[in-house]
C-alpha positions in Angstrom: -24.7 14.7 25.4 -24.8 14.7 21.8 -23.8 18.0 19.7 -24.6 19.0 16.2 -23.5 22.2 13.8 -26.0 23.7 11.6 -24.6 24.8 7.9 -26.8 27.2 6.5 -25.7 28.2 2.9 -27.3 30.3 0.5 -27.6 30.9 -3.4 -31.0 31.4 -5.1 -30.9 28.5 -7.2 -30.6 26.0 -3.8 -32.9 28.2 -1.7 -35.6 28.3 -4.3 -35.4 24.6 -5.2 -35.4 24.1 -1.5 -38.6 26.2 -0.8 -40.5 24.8 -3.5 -40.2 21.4 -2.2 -42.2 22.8 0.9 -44.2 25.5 -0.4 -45.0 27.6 -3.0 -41.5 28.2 -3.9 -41.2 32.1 -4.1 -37.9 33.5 -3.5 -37.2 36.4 -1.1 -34.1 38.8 -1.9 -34.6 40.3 1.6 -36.3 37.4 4.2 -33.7 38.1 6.3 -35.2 37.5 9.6 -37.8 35.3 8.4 -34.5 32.8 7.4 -33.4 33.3 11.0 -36.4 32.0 12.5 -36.2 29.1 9.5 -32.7 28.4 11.6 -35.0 28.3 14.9 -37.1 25.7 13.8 -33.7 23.5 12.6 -32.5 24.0 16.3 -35.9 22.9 17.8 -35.7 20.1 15.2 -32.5 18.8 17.3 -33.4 20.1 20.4 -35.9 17.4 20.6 -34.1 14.7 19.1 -31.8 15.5 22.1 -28.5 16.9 20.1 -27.6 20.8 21.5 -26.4 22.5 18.8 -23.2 24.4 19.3 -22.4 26.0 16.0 -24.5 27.7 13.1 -22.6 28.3 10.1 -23.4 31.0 7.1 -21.8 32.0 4.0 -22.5 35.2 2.4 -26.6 36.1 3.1 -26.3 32.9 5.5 -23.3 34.8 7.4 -25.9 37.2 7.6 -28.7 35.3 8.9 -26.4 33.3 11.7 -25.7 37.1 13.1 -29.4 37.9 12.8 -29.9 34.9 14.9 -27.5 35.2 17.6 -29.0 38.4 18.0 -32.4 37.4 18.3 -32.4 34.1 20.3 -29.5 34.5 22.5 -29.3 30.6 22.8 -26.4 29.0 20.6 -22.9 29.5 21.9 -21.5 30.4 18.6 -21.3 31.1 14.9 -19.4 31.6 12.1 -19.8 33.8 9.3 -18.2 33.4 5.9 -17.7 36.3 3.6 -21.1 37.9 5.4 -22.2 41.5 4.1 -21.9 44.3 7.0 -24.4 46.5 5.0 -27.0 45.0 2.6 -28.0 47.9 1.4 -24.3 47.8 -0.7 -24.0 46.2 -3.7 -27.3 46.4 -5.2 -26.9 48.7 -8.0 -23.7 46.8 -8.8 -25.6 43.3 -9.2 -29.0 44.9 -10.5 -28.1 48.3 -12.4 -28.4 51.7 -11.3 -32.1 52.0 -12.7 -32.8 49.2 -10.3 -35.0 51.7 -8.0 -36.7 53.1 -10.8 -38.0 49.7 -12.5 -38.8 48.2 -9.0 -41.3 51.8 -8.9 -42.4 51.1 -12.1 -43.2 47.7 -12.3 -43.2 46.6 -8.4 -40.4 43.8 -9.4 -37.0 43.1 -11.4 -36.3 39.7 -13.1 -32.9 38.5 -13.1 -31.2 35.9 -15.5 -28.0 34.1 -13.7 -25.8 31.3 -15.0 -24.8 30.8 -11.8 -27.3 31.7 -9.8 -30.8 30.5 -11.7 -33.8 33.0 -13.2 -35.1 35.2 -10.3 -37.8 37.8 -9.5 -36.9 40.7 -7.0 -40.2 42.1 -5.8 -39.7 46.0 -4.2 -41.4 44.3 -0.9 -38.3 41.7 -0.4 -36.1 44.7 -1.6 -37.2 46.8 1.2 -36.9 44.3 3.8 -33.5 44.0 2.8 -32.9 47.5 2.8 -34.2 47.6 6.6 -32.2 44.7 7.5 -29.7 46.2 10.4 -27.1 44.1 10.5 -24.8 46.7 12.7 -27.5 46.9 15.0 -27.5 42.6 14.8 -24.1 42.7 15.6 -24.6 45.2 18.6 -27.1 42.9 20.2 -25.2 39.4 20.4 -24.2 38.4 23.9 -21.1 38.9 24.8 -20.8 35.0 25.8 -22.0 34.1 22.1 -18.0 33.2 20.1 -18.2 34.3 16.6 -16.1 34.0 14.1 -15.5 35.9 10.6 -13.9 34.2 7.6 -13.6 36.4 4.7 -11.5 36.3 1.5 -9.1 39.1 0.4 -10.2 39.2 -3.2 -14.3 39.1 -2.7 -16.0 41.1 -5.1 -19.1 40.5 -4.1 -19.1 41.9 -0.5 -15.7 43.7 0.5 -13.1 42.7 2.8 -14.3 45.7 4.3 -17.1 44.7 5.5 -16.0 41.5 7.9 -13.7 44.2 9.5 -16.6 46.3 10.3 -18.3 43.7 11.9 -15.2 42.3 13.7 -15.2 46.1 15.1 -18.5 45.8 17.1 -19.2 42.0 18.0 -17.4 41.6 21.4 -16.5 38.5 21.5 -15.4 38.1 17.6 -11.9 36.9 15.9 -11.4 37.8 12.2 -9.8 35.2 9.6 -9.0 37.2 6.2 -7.7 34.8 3.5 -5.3 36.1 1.6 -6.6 35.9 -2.5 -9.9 34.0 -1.7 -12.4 35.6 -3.5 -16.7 35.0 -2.3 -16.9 31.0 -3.7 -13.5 30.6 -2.1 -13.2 28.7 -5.6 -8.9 28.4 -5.5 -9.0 28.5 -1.1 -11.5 26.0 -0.5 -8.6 24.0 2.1 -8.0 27.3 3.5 -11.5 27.8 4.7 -11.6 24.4 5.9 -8.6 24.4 7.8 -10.1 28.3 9.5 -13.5 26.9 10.2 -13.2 23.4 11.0 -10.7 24.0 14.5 -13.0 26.5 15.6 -16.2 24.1 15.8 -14.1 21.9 17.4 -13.1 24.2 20.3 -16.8 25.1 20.6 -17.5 21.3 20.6 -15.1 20.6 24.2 
């Protein structure tokens, strides 16, 4: 039998340029489950070229979505999530300002300009999904045959140490990697996530 992992990463800019080579290329800030069941179609994909995938991989939103999918499909025997956010309800005045609520009100959508990231537009409809986006609950709901493992770094500023211990509190069949001074891009620790991830998928793999 062959096997296969799934990486699903996630920053605007890829996402965007991704969806607009197969469709009309709007972005979604929330879309949370909608890019779980974007992972089901990858794992059909494979299914019927007759590889079982073992492994779906996330980082940050994508840690998120790999949980969302455990917990929905009950059919991979693990994941790993990388610097995930326990509650995506935090953060969001931080990234967008604290009148973020009101102009989203007022004009139904925020634009945002990134270096990093790309221009773009938060509508109050993906902003709402993601504020009823339950990853707790998520977490709850993955079998407790389903291995996961959390890989977060010590100095993330974008979502909080914090929060992988959270989730390693409720998934029941969970180990917890913190990397000590790796901050969300894992920019100075990129060996170190390797060398966390990398033995895991292979124990999956036997």
């Amino acid at each position: 039998m062959r096997y296969n992992s799934v990486y699903l990463s996630w920053s605007p800019t890829i996402y965007r340029q991704a969806k607009r080579r197969e469709s009309d290329g709007s972005f979604h800030y929330g879309n949370y489950k909608s890019e779980a069941e974007d992972l089901r179609s990858v794992v059909d994909y494979f299914t019927g070229l007759n590889r079982t995938t073992v492994v779906l991989i996330g980082h940050s939103k994508g840690g998120d979505d790999v949980l969302l999918y455990a917990s929905m499909f009950h059919d991979i025997p693990a994941v790993v999530n990388v610097s995930g956010r326990y509650d995506p309800k935090g953060g969001i005045e931080e990234r967008f300002g604290k009148n973020v609520w009101e102009i989203l009100k007022k004009d139904g959508y925020i634009d945002v300009k990134s270096q990093t990231e790309g221009d773009y537009r938060v509508t109050e409809e993906s902003m709402t999904e993601r504020l009823n986006t339950n990853i707790r609950e998520a977490c709850l709901s993955i079998d407790e045959s389903c291995r996961v493992l959390t890989v977060h770094g010590s100095a993330d500023t974008i979502n909080p140490v914090e929060d992988a211990k959270e989730i390693a509190k409720i998934v029941p069949n969970h180990r917890l990697i913190i990397i000590e001074g790796a901050n969300h891009a894992y920019t100075s620790h990129q060996a170190e996530l390797v060398s966390s991830v990398l033995p895991f998928v292979k124990e999956c793999m036997q």
